[in-house]
C-alpha positions as CSV (number, residue, x, y, z in Angstrom):
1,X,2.7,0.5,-12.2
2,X,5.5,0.2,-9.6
3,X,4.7,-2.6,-7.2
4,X,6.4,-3.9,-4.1
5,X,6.7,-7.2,-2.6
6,X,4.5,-6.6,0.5
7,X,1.9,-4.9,-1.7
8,X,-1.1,-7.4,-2.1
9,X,-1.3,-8.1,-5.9
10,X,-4.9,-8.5,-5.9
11,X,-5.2,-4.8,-4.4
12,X,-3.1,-3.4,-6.5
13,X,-4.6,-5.1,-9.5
14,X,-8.1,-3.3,-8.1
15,X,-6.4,0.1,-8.1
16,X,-4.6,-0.4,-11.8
17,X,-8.7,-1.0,-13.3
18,X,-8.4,3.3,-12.1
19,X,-7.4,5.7,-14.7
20,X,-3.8,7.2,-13.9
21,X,-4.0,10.9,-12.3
22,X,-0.9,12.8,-12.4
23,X,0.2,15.4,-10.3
24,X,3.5,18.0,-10.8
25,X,5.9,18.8,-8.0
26,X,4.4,20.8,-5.2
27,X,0.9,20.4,-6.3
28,X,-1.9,19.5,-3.3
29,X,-3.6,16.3,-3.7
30,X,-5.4,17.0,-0.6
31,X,-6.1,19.4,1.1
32,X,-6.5,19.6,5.0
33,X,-10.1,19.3,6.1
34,X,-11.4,18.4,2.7
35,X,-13.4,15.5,2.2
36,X,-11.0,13.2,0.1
37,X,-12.4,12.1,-3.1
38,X,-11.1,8.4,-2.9
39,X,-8.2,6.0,-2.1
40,X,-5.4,6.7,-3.5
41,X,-2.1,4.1,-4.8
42,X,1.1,5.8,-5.5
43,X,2.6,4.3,-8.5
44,X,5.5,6.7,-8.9
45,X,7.1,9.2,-7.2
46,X,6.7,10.9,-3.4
47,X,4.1,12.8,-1.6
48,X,4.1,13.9,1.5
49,X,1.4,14.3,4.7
50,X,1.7,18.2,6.1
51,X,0.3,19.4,9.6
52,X,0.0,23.2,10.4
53,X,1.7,24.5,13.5
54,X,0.1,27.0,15.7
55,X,3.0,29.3,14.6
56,X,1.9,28.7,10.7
57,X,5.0,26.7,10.3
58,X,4.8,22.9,8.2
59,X,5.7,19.7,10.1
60,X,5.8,16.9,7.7
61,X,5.1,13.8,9.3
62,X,5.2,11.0,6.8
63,X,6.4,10.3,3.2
64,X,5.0,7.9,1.3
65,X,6.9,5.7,-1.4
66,X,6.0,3.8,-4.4
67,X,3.9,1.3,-3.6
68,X,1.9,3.1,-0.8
69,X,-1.6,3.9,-0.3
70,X,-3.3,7.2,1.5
71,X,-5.4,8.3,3.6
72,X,-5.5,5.1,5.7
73,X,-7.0,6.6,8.3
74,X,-9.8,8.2,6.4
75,X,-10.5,5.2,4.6
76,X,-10.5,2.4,7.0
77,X,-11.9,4.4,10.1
78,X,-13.6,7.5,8.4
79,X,-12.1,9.6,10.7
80,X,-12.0,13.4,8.7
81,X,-9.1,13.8,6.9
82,X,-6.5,16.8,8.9
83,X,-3.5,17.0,6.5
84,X,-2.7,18.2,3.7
85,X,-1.3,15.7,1.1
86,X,1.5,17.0,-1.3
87,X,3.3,15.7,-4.1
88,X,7.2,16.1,-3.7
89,X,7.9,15.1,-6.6
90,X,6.3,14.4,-9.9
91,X,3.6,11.7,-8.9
92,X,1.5,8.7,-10.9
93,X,-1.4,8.0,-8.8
94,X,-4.5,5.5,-9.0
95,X,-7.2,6.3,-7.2
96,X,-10.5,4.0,-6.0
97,X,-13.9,5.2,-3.9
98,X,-13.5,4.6,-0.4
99,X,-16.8,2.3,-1.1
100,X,-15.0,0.0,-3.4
101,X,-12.1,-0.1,-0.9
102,X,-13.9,-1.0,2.1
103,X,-16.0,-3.8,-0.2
104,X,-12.4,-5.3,-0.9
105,X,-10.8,-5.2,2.1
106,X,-13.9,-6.4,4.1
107,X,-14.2,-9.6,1.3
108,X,-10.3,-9.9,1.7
109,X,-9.4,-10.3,5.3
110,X,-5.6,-11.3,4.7
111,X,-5.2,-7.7,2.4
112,X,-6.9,-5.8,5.8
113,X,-4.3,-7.4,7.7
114,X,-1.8,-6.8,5.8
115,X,-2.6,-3.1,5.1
116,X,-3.0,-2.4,9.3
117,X,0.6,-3.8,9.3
118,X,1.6,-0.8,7.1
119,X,-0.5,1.3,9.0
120,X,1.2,0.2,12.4
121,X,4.6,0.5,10.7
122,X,3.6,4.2,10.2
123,X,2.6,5.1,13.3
124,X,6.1,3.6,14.6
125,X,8.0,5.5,12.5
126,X,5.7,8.9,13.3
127,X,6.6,8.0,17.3
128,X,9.9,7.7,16.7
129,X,9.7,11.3,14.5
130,X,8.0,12.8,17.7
131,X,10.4,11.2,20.2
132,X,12.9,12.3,19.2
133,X,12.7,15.1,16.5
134,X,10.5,17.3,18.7
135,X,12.9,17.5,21.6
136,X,16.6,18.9,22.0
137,X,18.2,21.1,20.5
138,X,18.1,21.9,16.8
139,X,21.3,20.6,15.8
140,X,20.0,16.9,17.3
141,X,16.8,17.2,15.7
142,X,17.8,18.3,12.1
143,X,20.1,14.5,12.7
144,X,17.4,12.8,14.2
145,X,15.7,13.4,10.8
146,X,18.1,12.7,8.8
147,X,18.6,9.5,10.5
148,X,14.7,8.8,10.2
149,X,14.6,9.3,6.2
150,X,18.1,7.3,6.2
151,X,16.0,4.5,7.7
152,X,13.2,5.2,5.8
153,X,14.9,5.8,1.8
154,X,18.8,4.6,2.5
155,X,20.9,2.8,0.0
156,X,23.9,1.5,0.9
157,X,26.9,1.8,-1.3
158,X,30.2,-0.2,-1.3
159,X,32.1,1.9,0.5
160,X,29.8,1.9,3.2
161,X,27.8,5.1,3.0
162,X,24.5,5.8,3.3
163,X,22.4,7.5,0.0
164,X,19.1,8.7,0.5
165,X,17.2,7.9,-2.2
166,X,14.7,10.7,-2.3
167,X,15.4,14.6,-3.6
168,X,15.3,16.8,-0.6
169,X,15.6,20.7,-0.1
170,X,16.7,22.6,3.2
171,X,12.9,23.3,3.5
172,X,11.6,19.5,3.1
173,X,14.2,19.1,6.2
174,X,13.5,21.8,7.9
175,X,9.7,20.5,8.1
176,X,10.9,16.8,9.0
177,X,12.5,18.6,12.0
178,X,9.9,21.0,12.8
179,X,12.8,23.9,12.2
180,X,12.7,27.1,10.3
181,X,14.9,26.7,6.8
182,X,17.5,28.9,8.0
183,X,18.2,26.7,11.0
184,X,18.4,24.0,8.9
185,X,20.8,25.3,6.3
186,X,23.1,26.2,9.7
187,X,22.8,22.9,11.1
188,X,23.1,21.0,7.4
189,X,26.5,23.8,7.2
190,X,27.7,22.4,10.0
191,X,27.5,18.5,9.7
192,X,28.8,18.5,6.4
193,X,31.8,20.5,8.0
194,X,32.0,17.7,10.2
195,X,32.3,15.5,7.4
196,X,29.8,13.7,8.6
197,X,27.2,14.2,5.5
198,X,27.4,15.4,1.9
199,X,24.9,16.7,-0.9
200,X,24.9,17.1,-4.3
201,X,21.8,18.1,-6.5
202,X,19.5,17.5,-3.1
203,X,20.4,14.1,-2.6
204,X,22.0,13.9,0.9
205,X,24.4,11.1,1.3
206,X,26.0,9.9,5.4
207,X,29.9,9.1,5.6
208,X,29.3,6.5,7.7
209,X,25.7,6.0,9.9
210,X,27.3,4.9,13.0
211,X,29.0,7.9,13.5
212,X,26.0,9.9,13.0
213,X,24.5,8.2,15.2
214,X,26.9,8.4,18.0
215,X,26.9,12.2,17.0
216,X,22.7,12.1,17.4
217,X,23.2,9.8,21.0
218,X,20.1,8.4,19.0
219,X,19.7,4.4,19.4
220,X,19.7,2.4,16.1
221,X,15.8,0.9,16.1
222,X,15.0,-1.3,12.9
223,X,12.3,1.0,11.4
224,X,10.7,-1.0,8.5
225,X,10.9,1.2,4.8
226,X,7.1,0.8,4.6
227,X,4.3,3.5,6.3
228,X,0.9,4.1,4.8
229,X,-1.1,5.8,7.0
């Protein structure tokens, strides 16, 4: 199992007594307004949380990585679950009852606090999508989220630039920004004329960051790589 090092080892020794469940690119782990059937530990791969719009457009507004755990908010507050869960990838997953979570994390006070951290991080990172993603034009939103997932998934190479280490389409961007796909593939056109990002197999890499962000007017915050809402 892929770990991390702010992943509590006992929890994620709970989660590997689970049998692995795998899921293929695209398929629905679950489904908005369904009951979930447990906890869930991603081992390998991404998946991502999906609202509807009134418009029947998809706004993504989280990934998860390696080493996250979903629905927090279902588990922990056992508030009904709204979003649909998807995998992005292919996807390893280990998955506990919400009764055996609770048990731990009540018996385990330093996990709990550990695990509202990650939670917090989240909802940072989803405030930072909203403010500023969901206003200006679309040009500044379709950076603002590339800016978010460089934040999120960036690797830094030796020259300076900025991979993001996660396979994305025009449509996985398009719902980041809360765009249709064709105004993304116009604004994607038009920053990579500006030499400002590249692609190559859906892996996006930034020239250089700063300039995107002077290009954005966006302010650099420190947005931890964590979320697991």
């Amino acid at each position: 199992m892929v770990t991390n090092k702010t992943s509590s080892d006992r929890l994620i020794k709970l989660f590997a007594t689970a049998y692995p469940l795998t899921f293929s690119k695209n398929e629905t782990i679950i489904r908005a307004d369904d009951t979930p059937q447990g906890v869930y530990y991603l081992a390998k791969g991404f998946v991502k949380m999906n609202s509807q719009l009134f418009d029947g457009r998809e706004i993504t507004l989280n990934i998860f990585r390696p080493g996250s755990y979903f629905p927090m908010m279902w588990a922990i507050s056992d508030l009904p679950n709204v979003y649909n869960f998807q995998a992005m990838t292919s996807v390893e997953l280990r998955r506990i009852s919400q009764a055996d979570f609770l048990e731990f994390v009540k018996s385990h006070p330093n996990d709990l606090l550990e695990i509202s951290r990650r939670i917090l991080v989240g909802v940072n990172g989803l405030l930072f999508n909203i403010n500023h993603i969901l206003s200006g034009d679309s040009y500044h939103r379709m950076i603002a989220a590339i800016m978010m997932l460089a934040k999120r998934f960036g690797e830094k190479d030796a020259k300076g630039k900025t991979y993001i280490a996660i396979p994305l389409t025009h449509q996985d961007l398009a719902n980041v920004a809360a765009i249709t796909r064709e105004t993304a593939s116009v604004n994607l056109k038009k920053l990579e004329s500006r030499g400002l990002i590249s692609q190559k197999s859906h892996f996006f890499t930034i020239s250089d960051i700063k300039l995107l962000e002077t290009e954005s007017n966006i302010e650099n915050p420190e947005l931890p790589a964590l979320s697991a809402l």
